[in-house]
N, CA, C and O atoms as CSV, one atom per row, in Angstrom:
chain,resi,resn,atom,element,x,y,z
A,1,UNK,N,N,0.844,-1.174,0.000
A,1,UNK,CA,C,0.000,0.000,0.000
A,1,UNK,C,C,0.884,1.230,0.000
A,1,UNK,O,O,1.912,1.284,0.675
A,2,UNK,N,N,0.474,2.179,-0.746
A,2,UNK,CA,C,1.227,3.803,-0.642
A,2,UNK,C,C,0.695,4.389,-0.535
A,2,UNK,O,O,-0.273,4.254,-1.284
A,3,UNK,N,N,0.634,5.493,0.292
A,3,UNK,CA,C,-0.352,6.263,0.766
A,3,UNK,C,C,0.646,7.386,0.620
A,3,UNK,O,O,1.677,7.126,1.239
A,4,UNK,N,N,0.680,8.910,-0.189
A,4,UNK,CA,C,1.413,10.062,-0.306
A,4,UNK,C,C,0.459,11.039,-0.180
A,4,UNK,O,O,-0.622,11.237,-0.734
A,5,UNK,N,N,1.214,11.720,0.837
A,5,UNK,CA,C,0.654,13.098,1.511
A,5,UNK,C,C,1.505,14.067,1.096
A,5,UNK,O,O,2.628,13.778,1.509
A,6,UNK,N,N,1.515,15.398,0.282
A,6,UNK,CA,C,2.455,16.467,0.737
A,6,UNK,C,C,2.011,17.298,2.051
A,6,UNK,O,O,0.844,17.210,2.432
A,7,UNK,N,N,2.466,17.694,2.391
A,7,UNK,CA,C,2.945,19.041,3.937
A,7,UNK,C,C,2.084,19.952,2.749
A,7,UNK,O,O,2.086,20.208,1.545
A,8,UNK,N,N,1.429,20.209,3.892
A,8,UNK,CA,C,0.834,21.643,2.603
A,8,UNK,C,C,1.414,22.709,3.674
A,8,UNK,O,O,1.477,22.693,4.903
A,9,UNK,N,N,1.888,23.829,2.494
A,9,UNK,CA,C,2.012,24.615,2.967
A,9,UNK,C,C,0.774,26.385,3.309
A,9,UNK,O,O,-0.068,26.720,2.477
A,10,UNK,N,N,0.984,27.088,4.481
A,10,UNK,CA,C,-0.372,27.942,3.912
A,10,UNK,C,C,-1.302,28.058,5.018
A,10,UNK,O,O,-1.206,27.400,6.054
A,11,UNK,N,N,-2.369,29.066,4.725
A,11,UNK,CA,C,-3.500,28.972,5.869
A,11,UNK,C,C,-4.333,28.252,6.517
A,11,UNK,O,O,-4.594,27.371,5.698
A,12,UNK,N,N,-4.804,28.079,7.249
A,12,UNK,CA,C,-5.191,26.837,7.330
A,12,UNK,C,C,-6.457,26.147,6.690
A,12,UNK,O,O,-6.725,24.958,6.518
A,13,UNK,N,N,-7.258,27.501,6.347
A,13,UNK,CA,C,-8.341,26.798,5.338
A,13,UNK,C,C,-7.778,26.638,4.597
A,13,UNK,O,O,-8.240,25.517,4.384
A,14,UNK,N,N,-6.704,26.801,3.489
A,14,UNK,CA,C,-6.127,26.307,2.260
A,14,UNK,C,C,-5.810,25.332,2.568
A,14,UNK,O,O,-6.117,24.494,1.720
A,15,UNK,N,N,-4.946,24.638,4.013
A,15,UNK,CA,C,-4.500,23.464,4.338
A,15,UNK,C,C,-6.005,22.334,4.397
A,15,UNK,O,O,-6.317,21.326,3.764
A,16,UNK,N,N,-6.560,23.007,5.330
A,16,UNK,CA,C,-8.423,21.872,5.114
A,16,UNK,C,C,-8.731,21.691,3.966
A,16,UNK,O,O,-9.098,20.546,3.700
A,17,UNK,N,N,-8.717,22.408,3.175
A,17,UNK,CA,C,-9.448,22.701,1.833
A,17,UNK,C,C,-8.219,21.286,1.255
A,17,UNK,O,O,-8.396,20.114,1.589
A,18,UNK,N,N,-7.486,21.573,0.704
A,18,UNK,CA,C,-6.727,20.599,0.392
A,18,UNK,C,C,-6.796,19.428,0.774
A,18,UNK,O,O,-6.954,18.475,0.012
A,19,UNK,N,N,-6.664,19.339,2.236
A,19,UNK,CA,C,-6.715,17.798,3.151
A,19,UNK,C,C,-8.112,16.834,3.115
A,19,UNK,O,O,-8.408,15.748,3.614
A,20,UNK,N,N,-8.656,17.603,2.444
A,20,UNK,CA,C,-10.515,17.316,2.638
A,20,UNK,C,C,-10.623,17.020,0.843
A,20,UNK,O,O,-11.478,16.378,0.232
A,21,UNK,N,N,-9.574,17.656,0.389
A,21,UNK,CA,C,-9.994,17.132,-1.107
A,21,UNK,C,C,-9.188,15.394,-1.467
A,21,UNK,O,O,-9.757,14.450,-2.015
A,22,UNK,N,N,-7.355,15.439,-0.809
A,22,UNK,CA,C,-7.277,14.231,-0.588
A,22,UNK,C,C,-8.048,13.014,-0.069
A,22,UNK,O,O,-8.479,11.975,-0.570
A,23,UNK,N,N,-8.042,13.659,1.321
A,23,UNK,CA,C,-9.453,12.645,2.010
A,23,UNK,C,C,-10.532,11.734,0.955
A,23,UNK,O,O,-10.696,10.514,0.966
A,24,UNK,N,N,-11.141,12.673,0.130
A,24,UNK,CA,C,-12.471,12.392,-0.767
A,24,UNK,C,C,-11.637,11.738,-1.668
A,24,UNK,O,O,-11.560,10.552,-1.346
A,25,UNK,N,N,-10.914,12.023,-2.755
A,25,UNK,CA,C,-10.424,11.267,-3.960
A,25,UNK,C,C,-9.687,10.026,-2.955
A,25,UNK,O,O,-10.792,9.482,-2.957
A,26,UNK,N,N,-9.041,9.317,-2.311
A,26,UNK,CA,C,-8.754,8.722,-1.564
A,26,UNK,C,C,-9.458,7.691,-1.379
A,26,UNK,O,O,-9.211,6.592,-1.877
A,27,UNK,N,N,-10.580,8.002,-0.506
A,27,UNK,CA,C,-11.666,7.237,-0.345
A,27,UNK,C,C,-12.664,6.535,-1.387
A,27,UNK,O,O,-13.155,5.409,-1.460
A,28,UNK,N,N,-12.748,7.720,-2.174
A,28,UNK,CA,C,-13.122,7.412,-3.404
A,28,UNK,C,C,-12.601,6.209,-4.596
A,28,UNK,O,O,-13.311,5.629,-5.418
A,29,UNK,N,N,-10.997,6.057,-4.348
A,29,UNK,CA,C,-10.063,5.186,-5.577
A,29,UNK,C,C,-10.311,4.064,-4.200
A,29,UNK,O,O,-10.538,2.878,-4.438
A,30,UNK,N,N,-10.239,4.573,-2.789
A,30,UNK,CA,C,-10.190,3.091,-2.195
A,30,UNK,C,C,-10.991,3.045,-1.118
A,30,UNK,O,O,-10.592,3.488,-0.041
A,31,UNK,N,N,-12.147,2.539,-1.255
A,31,UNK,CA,C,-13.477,2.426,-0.522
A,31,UNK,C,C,-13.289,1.690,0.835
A,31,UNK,O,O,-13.624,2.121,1.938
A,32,UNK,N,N,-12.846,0.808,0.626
A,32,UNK,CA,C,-12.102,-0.465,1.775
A,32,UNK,C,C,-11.361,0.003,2.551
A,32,UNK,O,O,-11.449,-0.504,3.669
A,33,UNK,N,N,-10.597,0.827,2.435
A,33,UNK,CA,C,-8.614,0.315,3.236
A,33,UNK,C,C,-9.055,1.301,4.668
A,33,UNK,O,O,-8.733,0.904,5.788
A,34,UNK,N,N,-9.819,2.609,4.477
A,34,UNK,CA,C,-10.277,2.673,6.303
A,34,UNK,C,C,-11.774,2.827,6.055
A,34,UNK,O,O,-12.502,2.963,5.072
A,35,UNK,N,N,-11.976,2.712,7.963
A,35,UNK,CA,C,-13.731,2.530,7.632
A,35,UNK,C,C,-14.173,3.743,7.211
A,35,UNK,O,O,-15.285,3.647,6.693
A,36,UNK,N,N,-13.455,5.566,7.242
A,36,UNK,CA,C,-14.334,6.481,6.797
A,36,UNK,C,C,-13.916,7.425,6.296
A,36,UNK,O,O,-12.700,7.271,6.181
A,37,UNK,N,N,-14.249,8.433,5.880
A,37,UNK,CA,C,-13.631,9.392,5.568
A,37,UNK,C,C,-13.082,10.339,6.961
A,37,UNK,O,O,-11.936,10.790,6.946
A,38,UNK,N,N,-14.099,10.615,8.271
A,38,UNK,CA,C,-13.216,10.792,8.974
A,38,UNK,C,C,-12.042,10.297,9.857
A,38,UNK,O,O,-11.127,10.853,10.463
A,39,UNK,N,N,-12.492,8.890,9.658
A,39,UNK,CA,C,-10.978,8.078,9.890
A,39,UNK,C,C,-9.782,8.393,9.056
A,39,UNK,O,O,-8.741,8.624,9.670
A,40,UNK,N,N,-9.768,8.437,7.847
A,40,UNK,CA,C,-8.772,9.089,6.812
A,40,UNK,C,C,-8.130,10.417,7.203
A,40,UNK,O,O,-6.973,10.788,7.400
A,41,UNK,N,N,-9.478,11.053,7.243
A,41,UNK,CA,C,-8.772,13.066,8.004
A,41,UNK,C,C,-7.587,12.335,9.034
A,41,UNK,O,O,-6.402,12.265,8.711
A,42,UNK,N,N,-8.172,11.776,10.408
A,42,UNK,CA,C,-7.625,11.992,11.016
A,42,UNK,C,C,-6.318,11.210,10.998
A,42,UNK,O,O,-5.590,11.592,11.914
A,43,UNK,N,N,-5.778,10.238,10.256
A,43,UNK,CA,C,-4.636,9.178,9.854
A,43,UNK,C,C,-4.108,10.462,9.600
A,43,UNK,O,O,-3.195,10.900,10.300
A,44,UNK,N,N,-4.673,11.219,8.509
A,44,UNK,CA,C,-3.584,12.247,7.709
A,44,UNK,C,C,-3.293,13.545,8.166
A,44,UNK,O,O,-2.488,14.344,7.688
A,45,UNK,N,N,-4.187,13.699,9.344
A,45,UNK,CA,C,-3.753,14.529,10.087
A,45,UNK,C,C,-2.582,14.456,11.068
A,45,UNK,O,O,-1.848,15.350,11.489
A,46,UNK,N,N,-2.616,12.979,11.346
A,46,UNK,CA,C,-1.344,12.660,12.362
A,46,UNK,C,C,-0.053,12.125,11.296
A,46,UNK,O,O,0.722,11.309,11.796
A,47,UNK,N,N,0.098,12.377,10.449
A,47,UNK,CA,C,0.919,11.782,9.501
A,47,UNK,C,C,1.658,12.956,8.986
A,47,UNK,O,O,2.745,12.860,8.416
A,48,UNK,N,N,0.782,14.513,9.291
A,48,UNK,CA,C,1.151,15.665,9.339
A,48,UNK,C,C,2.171,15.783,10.157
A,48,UNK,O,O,3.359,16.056,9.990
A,49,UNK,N,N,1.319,15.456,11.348
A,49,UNK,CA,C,2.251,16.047,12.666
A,49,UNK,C,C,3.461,15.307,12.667
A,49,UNK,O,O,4.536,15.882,12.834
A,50,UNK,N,N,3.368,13.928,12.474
A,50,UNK,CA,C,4.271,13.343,12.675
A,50,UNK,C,C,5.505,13.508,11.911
A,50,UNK,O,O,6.616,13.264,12.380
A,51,UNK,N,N,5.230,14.042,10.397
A,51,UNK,CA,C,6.252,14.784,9.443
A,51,UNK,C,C,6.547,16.109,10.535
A,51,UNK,O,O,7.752,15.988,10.757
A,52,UNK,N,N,6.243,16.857,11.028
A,52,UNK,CA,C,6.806,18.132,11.764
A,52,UNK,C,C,7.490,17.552,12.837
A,52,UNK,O,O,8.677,17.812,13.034
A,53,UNK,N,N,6.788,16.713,13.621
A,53,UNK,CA,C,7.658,16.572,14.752
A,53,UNK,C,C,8.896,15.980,14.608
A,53,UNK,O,O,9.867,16.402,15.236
A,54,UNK,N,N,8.982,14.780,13.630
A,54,UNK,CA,C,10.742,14.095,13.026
A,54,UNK,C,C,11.834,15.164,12.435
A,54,UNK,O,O,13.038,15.349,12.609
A,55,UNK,N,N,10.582,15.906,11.477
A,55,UNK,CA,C,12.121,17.005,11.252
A,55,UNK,C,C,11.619,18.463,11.061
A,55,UNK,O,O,12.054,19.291,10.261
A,56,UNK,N,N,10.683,18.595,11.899
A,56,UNK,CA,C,10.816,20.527,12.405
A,56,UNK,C,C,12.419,20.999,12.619
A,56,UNK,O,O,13.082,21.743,11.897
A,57,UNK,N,N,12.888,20.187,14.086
A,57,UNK,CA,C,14.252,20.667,14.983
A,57,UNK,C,C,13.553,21.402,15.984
A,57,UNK,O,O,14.187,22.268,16.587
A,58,UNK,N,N,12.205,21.183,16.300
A,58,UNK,CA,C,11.736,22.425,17.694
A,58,UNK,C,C,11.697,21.056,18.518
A,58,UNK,O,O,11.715,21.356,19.712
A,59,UNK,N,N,11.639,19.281,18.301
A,59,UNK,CA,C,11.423,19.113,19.721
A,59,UNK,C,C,12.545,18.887,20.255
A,59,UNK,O,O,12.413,17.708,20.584
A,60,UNK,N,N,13.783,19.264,20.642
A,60,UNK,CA,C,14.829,18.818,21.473
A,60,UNK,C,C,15.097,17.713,21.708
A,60,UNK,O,O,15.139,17.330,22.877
A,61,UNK,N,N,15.360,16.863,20.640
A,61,UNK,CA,C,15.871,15.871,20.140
A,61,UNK,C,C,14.857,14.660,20.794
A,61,UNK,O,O,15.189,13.476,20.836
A,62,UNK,N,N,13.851,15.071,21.181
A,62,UNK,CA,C,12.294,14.041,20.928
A,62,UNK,C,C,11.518,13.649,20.350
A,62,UNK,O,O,10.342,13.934,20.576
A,63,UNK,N,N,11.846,12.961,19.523
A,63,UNK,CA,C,10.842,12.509,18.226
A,63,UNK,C,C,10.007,11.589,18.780
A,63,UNK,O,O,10.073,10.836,19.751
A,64,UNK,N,N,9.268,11.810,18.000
A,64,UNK,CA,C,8.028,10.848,18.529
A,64,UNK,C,C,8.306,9.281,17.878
A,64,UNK,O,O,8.318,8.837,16.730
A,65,UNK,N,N,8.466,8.840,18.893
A,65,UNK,CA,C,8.449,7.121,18.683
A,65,UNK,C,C,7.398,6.178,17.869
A,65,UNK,O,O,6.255,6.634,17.875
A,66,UNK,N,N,7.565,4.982,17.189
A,66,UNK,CA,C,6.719,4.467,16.743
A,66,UNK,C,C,5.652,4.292,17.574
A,66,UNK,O,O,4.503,4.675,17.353
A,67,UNK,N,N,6.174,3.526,18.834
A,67,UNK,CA,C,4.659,3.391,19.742
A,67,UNK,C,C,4.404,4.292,20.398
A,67,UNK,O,O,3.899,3.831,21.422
A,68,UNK,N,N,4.468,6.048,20.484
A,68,UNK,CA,C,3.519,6.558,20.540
A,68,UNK,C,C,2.516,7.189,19.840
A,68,UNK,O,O,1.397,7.590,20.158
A,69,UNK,N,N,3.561,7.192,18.171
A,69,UNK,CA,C,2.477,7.254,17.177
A,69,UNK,C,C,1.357,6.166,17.333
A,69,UNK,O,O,0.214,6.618,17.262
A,70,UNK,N,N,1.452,5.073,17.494
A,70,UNK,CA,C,0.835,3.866,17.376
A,70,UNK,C,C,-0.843,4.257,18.818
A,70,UNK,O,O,-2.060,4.074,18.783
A,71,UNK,N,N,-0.044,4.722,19.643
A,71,UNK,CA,C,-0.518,4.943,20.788
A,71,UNK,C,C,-1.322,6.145,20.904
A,71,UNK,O,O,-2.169,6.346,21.775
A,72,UNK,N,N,-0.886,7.196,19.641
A,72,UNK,CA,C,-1.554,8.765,19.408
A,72,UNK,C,C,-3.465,8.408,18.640
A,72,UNK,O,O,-4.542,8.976,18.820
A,73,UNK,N,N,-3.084,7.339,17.884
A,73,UNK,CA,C,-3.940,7.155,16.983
A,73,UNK,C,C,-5.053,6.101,17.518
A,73,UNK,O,O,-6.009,5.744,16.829
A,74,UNK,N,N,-4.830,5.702,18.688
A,74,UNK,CA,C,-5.566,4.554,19.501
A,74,UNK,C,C,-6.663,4.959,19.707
A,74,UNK,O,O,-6.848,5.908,20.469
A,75,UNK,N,N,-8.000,4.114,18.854
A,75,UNK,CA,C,-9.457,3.800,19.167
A,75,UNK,C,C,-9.999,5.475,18.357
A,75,UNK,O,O,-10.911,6.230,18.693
A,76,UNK,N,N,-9.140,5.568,17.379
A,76,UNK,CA,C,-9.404,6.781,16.494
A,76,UNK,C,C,-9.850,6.494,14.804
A,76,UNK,O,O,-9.987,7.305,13.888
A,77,UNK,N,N,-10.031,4.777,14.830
A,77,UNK,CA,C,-10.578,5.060,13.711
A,77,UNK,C,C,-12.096,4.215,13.683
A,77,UNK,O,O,-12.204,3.043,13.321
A,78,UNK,N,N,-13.163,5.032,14.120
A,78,UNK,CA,C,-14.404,5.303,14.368
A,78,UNK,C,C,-14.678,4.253,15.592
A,78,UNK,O,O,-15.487,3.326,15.543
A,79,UNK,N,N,-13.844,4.584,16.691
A,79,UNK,CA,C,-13.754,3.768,17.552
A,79,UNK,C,C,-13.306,2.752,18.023
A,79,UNK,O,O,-13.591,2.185,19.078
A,80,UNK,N,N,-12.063,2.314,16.667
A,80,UNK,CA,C,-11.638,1.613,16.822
A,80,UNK,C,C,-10.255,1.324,16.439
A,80,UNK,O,O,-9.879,2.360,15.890
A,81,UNK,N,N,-9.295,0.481,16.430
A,81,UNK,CA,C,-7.686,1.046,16.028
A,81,UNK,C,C,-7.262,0.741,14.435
A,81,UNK,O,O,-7.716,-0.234,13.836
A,82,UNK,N,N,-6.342,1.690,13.828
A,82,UNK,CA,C,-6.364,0.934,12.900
A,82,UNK,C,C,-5.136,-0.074,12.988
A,82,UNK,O,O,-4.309,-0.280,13.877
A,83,UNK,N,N,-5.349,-0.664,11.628
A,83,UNK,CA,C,-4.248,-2.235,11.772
A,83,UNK,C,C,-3.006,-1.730,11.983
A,83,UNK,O,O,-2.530,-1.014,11.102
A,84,UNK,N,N,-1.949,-2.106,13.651
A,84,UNK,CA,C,-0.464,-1.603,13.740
A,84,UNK,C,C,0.071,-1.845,12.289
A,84,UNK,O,O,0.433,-0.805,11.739
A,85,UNK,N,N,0.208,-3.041,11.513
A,85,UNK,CA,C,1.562,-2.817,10.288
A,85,UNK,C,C,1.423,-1.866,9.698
A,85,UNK,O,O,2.335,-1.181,9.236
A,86,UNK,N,N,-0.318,-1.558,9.568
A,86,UNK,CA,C,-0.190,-0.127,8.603
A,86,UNK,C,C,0.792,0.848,9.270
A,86,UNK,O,O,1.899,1.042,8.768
A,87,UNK,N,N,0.340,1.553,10.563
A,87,UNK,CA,C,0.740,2.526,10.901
A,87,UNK,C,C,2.572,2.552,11.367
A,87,UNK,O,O,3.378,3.476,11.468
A,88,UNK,N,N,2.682,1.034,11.568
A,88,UNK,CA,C,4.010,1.243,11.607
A,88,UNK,C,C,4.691,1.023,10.200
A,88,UNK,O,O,5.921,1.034,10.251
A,89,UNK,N,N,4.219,0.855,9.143
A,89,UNK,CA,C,4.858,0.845,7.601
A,89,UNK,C,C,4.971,2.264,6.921
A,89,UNK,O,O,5.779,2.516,6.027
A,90,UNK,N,N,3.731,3.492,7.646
A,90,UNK,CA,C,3.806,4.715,7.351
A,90,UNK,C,C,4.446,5.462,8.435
A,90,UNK,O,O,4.670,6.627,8.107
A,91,UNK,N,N,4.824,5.147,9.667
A,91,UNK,CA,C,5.539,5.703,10.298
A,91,UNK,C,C,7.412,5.733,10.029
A,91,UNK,O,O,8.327,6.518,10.277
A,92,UNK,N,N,7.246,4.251,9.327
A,92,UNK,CA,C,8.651,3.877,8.768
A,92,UNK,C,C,9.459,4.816,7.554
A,92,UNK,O,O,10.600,5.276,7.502
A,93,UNK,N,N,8.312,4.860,6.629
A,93,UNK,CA,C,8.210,5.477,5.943
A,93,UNK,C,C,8.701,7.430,5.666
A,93,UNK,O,O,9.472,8.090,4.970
A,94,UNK,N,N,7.719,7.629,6.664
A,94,UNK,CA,C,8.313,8.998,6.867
A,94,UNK,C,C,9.623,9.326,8.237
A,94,UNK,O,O,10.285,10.293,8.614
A,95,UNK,N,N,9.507,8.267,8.518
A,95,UNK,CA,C,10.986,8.622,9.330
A,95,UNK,C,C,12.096,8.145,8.261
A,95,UNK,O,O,13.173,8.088,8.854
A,96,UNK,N,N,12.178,7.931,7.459
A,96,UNK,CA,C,13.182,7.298,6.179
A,96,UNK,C,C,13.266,8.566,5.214
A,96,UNK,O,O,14.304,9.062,4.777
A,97,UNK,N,N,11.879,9.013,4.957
A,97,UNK,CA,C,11.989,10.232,3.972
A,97,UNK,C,C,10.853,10.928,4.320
A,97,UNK,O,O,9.759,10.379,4.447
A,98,UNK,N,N,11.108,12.456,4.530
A,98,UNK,CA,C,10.376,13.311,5.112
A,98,UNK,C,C,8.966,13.453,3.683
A,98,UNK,O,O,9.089,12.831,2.628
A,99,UNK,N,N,8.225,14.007,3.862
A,99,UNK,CA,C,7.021,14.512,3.554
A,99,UNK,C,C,7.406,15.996,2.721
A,99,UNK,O,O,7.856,16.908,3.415
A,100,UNK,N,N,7.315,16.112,1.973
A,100,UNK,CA,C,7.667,17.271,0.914
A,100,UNK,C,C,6.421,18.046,0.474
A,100,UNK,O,O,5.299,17.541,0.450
A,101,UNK,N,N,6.702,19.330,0.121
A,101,UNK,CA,C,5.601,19.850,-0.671
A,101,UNK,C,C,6.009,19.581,-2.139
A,101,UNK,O,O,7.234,19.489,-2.223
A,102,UNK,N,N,5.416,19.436,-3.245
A,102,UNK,CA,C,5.868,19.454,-4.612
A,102,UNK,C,C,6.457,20.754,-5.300
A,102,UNK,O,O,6.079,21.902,-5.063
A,103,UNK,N,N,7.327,20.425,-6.085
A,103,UNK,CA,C,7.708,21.708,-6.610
A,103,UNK,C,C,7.023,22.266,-7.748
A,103,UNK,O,O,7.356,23.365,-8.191
C-alpha cells in the first residue's frame, strides 16, 4: 500500500481545503482500506504532525516514537484502532523520507 501526503504549505483553510480534497479522492479510488472518511482526516492529520515533529528541529531531540504514534492514533478510527503494520509501515516510511511539498 502507498499512501502520499504532501505538507501543505499555507493557511489553514487552504490546508483543510486541500486535506478534505485528498481525504475524498482517496476514499473514493479506495473504498475499503479505512472505515471512513473521517478516519482518513484523522490518519492524515497525524501523519502531518508526525512529518513536523521528526524534522521541524523544535522538539529537542524528541521525536516521537513508533509506539507513541501507534498509541496517538488509539481507538481513532471510528472507535476503533487501525491495523499496527499499517501505521508502523507509514511511520517507517516517513521517518526514512520526510514529507515534501511538490515543486
Amino acid at each position: 500500500m502507498q499512501l502520499v501526503i504532501a505538507t501543505i504549505v499555507g493557511e489553514i483553510p487552504d490546508r483543510e481545503r486541500v486535506l478534505s480534497h485528498f481525504v475524498n479522492r482517496y476514499v473514493e479510488r479506495n473504498p475499503s482500506t479505512f472505515g471512513t472518511k473521517n478516519s482518513l482526516h484523522t490518519l492524515a492529520c497525524a501523519l502531518m504532525l508526525l512529518n513536523s515533529d521528526i524534522y521541524s528541529g523544535i522538539s529537542n531531540g524528541q521525536r516521537m516514537t513508533c509506539k507513541e504514534f501507534i498509541e496517538l492514533l488509539s481507538e481513532l478510527n471510528e472507535g476503533g484502532n487501525f491495523p499496527e503494520d499499517v501505521l508502523k509501515h507509514l511511520y517507517l516510511s516517513i521517518r526514512s523520507q520526510p514529507l515534501v511539498s511538490p515543486q
